[in-house]
N, C-alpha and C positions, 0 to 999 in steps of 0.2 A: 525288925528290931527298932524300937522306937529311938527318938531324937538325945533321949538323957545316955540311955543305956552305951548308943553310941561316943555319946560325947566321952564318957565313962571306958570305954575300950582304948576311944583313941589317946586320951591323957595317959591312963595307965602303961600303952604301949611306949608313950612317948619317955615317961619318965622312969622306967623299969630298965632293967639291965635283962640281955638278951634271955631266951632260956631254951639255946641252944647250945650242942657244941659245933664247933668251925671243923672243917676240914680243910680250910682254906679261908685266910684273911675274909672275912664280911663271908662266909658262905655255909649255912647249916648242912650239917651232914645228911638230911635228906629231903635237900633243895628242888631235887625235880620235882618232888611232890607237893610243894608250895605253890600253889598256880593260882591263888586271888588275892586282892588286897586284903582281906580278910584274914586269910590263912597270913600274910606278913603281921597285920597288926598284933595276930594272937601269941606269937611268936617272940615280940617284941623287937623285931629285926632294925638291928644300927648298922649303916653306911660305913663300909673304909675308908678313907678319901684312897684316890688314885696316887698318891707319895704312898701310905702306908701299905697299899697292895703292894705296890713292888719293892717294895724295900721288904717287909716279912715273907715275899714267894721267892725274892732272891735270897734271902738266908736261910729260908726253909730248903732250897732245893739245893745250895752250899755244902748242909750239915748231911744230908741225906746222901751227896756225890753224884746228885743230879744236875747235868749238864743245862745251865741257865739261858743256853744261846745256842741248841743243834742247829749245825750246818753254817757253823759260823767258823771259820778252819786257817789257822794261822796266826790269831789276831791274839797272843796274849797279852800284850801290852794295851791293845786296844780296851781288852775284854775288862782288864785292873782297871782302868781308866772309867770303864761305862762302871763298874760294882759300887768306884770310890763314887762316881756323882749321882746315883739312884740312891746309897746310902745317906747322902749328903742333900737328896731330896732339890737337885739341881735339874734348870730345864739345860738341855745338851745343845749343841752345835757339832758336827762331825764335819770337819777339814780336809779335804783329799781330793786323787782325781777321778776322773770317770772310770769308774768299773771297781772302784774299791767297796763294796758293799754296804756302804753308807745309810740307806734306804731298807738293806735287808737285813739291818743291824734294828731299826727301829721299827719295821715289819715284825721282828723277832721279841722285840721286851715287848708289845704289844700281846703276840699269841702267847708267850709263855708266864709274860706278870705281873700279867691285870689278870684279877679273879672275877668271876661271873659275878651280875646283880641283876635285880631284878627290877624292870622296869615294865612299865603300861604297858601290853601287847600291842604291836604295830607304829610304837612310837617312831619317830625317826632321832630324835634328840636325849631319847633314855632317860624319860621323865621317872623319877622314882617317888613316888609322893610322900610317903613315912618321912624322908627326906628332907626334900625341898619347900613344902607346903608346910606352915606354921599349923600346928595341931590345931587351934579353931577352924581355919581355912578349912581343912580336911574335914573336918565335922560337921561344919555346915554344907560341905558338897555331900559327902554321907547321906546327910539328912536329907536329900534331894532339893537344895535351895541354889540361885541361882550363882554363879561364882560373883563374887567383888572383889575389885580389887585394892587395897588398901595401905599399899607400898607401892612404893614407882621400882621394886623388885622383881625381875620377872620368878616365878617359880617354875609353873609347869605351863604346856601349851594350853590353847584354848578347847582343841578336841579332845585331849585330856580330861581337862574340866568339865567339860559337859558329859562326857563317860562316866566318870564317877559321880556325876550329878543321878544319871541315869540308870545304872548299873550298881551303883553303891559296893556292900561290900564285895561282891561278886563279880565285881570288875578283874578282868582277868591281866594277870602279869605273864611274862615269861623271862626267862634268866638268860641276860644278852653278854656274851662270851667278849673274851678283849679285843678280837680283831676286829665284829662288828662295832666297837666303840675307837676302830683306828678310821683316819684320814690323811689321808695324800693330797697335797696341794702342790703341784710344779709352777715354781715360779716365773708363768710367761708374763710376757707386753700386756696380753691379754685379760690379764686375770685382775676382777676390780675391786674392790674396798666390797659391794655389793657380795661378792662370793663367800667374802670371808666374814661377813655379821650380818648379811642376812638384809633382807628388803621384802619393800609394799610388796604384796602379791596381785595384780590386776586380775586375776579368778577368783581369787577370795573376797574384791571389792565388787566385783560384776554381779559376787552369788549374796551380798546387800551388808557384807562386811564396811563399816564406814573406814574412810579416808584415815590414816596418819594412828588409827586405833591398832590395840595389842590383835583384836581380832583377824585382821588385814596384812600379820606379818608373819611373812616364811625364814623358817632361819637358814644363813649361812652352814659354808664349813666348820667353825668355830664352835657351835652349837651342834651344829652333828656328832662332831670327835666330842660332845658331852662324856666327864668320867672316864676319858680314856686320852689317847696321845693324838694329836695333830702333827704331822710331818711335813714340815716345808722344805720342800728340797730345788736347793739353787738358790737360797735366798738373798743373794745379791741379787740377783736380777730383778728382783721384788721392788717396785717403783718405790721409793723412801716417801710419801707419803703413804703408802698401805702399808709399811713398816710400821708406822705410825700405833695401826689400830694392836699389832703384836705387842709394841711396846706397855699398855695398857693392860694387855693381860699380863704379860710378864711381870708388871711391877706392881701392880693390884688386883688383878685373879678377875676384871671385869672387862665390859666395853659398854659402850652407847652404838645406836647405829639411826643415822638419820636425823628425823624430827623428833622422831618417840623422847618422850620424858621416861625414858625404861632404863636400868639398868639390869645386865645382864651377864650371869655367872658359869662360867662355863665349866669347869673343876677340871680343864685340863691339862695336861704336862706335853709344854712344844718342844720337839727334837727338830733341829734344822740343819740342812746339810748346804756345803758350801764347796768352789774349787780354791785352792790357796792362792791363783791369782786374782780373782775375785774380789777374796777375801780381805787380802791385804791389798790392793787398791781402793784409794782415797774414798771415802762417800760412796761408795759398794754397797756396806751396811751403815745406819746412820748410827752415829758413837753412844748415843743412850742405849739400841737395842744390842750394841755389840756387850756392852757392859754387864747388860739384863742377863744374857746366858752367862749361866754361872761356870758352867764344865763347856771347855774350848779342845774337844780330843782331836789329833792329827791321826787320820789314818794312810795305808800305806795299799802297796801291793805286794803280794805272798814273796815272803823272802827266799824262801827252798822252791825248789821244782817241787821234791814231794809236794808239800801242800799248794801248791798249783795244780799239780795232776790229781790231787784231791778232788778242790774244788771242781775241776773237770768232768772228774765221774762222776759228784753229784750233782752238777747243774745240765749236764747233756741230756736232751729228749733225744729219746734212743727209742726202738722198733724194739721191745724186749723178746714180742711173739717169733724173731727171727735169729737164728742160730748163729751167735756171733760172739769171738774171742776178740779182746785186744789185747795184743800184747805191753806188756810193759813198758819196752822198750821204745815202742810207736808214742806211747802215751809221753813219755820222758822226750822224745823228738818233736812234738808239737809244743811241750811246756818250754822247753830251752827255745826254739824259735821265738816265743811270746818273751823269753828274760833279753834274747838276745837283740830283740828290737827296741827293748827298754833301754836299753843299756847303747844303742848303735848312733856314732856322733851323728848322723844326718837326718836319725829321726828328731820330731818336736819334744822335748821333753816337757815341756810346758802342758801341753796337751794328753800327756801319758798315753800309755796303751794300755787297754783295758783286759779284763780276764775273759772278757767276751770272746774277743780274738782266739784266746785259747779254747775257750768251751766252741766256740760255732766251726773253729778249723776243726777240733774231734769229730762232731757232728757231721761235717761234709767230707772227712776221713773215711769214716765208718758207711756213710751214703755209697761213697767210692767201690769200697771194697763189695758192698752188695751189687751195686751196678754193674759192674765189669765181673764177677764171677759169680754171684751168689744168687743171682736173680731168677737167674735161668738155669739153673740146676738145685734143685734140693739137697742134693747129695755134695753140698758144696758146703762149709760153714764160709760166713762173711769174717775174714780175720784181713786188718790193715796191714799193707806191705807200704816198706820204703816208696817202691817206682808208684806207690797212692800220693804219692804226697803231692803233688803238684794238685789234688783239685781243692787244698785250702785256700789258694790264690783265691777267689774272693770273700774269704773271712780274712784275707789282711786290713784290719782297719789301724791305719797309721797316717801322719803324717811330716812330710819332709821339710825342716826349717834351714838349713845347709843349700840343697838343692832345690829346683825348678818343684813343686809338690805337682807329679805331672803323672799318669797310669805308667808311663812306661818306667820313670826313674823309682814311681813305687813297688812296679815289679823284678828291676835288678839290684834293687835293696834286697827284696823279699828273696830271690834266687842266692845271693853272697848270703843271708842267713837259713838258707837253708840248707844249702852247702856244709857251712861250718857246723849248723845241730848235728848232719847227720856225721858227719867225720866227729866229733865228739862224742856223739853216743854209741856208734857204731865200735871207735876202735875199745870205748870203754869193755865189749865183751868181750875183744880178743886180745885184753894186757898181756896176762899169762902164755900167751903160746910159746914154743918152745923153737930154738932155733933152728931142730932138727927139724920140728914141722913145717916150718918156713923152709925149709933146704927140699921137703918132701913135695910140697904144694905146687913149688917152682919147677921139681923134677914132671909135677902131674898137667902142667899145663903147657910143657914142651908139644908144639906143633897141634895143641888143641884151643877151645878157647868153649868160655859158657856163655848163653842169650837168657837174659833177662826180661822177660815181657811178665805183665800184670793180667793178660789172658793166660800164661800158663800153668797148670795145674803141680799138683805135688809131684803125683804118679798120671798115668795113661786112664784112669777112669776104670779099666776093667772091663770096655765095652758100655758106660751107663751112656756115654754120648753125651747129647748137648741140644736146647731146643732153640737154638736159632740158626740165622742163614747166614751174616754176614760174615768175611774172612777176615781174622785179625792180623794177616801181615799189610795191613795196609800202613801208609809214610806214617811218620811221628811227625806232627805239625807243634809238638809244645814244646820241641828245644830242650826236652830234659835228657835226652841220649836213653831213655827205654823205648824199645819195642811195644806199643800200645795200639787198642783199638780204634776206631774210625770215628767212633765218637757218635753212631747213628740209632743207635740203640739197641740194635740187634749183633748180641756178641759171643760167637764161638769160641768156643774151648782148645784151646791151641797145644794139645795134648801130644803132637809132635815133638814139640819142644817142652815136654812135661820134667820140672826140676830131679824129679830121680831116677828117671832113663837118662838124662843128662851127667848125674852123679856117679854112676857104675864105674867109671874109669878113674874115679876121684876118691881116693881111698880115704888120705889125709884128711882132705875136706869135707869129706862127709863125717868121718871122726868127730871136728872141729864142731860141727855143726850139733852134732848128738853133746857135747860136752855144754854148748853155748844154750843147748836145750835144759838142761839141766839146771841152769842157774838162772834162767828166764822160770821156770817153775819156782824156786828158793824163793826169786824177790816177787812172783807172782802171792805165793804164800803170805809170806814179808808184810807185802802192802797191802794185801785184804786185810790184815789183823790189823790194822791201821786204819781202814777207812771203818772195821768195822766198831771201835772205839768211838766211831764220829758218828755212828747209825747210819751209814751209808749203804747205799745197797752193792752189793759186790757180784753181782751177777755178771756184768762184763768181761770181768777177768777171770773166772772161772772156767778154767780148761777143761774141767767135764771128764767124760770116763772116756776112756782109752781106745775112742772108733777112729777108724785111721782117716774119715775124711772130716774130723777136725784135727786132731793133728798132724795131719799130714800137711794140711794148709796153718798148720803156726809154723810147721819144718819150713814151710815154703818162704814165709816172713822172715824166718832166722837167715834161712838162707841166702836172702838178697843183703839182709843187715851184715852175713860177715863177709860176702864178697865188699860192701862199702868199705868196709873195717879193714881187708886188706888193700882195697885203694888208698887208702888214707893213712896210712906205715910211711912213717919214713927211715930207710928210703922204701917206697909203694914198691910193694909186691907184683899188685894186679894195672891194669890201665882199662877205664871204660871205653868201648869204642860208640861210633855209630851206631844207633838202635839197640843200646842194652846188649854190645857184645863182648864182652872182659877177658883180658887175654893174658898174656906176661908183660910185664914191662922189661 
């Protein structure tokens, strides 16, 4: 195509109204198949800025009753707060402490409300030329002439330019999705005015690029997050002179970087996340950029357990390919630990405790439960018991402002609340019993008593055995009063002392337990239809069809939850002894 004809495409492109339709803000309905600058120009394709994407993908997927922020669980105030300042076309700041999903909030409006564009193939900065490039500019690269530059504006990169010097219409684009146009900056010590706009490249001056030229400059993060969101997370810690260069965009959509006489335009929207002591200490943030973020959102931590145990099952990496139930109940004992250390005078509240704690205790719950009986038997599902609970001790991340913050005061912290979770959640399934079964219980544990160990099975096995050597009556070294393995890796099935040969003389109790079965199913049911509102996978809690060695190991979980539940009666029915032995009191 010669040099008029061109010129002639590219005006008419420029000055024409699209003549597609959108399926999405700036996106023709059948965008994959647009793959050169050519195929854009003929099209007529006009740019959304990055405010009207997300403001018309949040109302589009509003009116539609599509969920604007999956796996975002609890935050409704939050969520009003993010709709009002996306609407309002505001750059954000998120307030809170560590582990309040601040980062997965602006992770989230990036994958779900920025719509694809199409830029240069292998760009790093999302050059879109139709765009950026004043329609002569583009014409005369077309025409294969060499770039000039004729504004101290930057538009597009230099290898850019020489592509479509070279390549002309048939320069190939491709359509870069939002998260490719997201960036993450943590604000360390380390990070310098250079990261964030960009500097000389000494490779590109070595390969005869001159000195302080456009040619000789690599961009920044700034330029990277082009057309899409830049995330500064911590940005108090952000030295107040590199504050500085934020300030600039926030207030004029530019920066300078260095010597260059360039200006340069980044088209993006900054979300910054902050702790509130930070925040509100002095000269933290300098008082122009505090002002510049227009939406100031506080965030929190999950106020319900539910949506704690939520967030739980969907943040947990979990072994899917292995057979494993968790109970509800277990999952409601980790959550209350994590509210109860929030809330406990001697932890730092300044500091908060994070949802980690809860997601990595599941995680080393569920590890437990394989370890000690699943591992080594097939015939075994991995389902968490109470006496598991001792191996979240190191997912406790807290710290103590009261006391010495020392291992040992942080682990008789961690022992008083875990204590109180389980007497809470424990007596919660046995409100209803009746005081005849209480009179029946008492009558069954005359001159007997039950052993609690975390090697022992539901039933006897049936003869399937067990593939290791070592014995699990060995001492309990954790001070939790269960019956526990040796810790050596190799752990037998202690099938002597298996929960329903133990139960035969336990009429009452075993009653108790089929009743306590029953409503652990109900709120199993319950809160899957719950996560599954949130697209959550529910695979976890799904108790599965009716083979008796996975139920028979959720009976085995039940079963130690209501003997806790009868310790915990006042006045206490049962008394634990040494090594997980429960007797009368």
């Amino acid at each position: 195509m010669d040099s008029e004809r061109i010129r002639e495409l590219v005006y008419k492109s420029y000055s024409s109204k699209p003549s597609y339709m959108e399926i999405m803000p700036g996106v023709p309905e059948d965008y994959r198949r647009i793959d050169t600058l050519g195929q854009l120009l003929e099209i007529n394709y006009k740019y959304i800025s990055v405010d009207e994407q997300m403001k018309r993908n949040l109302v589009a997927k509003r009116r539609s009753k599509r969920n604007p922020y999956p796996g975002i669980i609890g935050y409704d105030d939050v969520i009003a707060a993010t709709d009002r300042a996306i609407l309002a076309g505001h750059d954000i700041i998120y307030i809170g402490k560590i582990g309040q999903a601040k980062t997965k909030l602006a992770e989230t409006i990036a994958r779900n409300l920025l719509s694809p564009i199409p830029a240069i193939k292998g760009c790093i900065i999302h050059d879109i030329p139709t765009t950026l490039l004043p329609a002569e500019e583009l014409a005369r690269l077309l025409s294969g002439s060499d770039p000039e530059h004729t504004s101290l504006e930057f538009h597009i990169c230099n290898e850019c330019e020489y592509k479509i010097r070279d390549e002309g219409l048939d320069t190939r684009i491709e359509w870069v999705d939002g998260m490719s146009r997201y960036r993450y900056v943590l604000a360390t010590p380390d990070i310098s005015i250079k990261d964030l706009v960009g500097q000389i490249d000494a490779t590109k001056v070595a390969k005869g690029a001159t000195l302080y030229s456009i040619e000789s400059y690599s961009p920044g993060q700034l330029l990277q997050a082009r057309h899409g969101i830049l995330c500064i997370d911590e940005l108090p810690v952000l030295d107040p002179r590199k504050q500085v260069v934020l300030l600039s965009v926030l207030q004029e959509g530019k920066f300078t970087t260095g010597s260059y006489p360039v200006i340069f335009k980044p088209y993006v929207r900054v979300i910054a996340t902050a702790n509130p002591v930070d925040y509100t200490h002095a000269s933290k943030i300098i008082e122009p950029l505090v002002d510049r973020f227009e939406s100031h959102i506080v965030t929190h931590y999950p106020y319900t357990l539910r949506d704690e145990m939520a967030i739980m099952v969907q943040e947990a990496k979990v072994d899917y390919t292995s057979s494993i139930i968790l109970p509800i109940f277990m999952l409601k004992l980790v959550a209350r630990i994590t509210h109860l250390a929030r809330e406990h005078p001697d932890v730092n509240k300044e500091k908060g405790v994070s949802v980690r704690m809860s997601i990595h205790s599941l995680e080393l719950l569920i590890s437990e439960a394989m370890r000690v009986r699943a591992l080594y038997n097939d015939a075994i599902a991995a389902v968490p018991r109470p006496s598991d609970i001792y191996a979240i001790v190191p997912a406790a991340k807290f710290e103590l402002s009261e006391l010495e913050d020392s291992s040992e005061n942080r682990r008789r912290v961690l022992e008083q609340m875990m204590e109180e979770s389980l007497k809470q959640t424990s007596i919660e399934y046995i409100m209803d019993i009746t005081q005849e079964q209480l009179a029946s219980i008492r009558e069954e544990f005359k001159g007997r008593s039950l052993i609690i160990s975390q090697t022992s099975p539901w039933s006897d096995g049936g003869g399937s055995g067990s593939s290791s050597s070592n014995s699990s009556n060995s001492s309990n070294e954790r001070g939790d009063g269960y019956n526990d393995d040796d810790g050596s890796g190799g752990i037998e099935a202690n099938y002597e002392n298996a929960y329903s040969i133990q139960l035969a003389r336990f009429k009452t109790l075993l009653s108790l337990i089929d009743n306590v079965m029953l409503k652990v199913e109900k709120e199993h049911i319950e809160f899957m239809e719950y996560l599954k509102r949130h697209g959550i996978d529910t695979t976890l809690l799904e108790i599965g069809e009716n083979s008796s060695y996975r139920i028979g190991e959720l009976k085995a979980s039940i079963f130690e939850l209501v003997l806790e539940g009868l310790r915990h009666m006042r006045p206490p029915v049962l008394d634990r002894r040494e090594r997980g032995v429960y007797v009368a009191t």
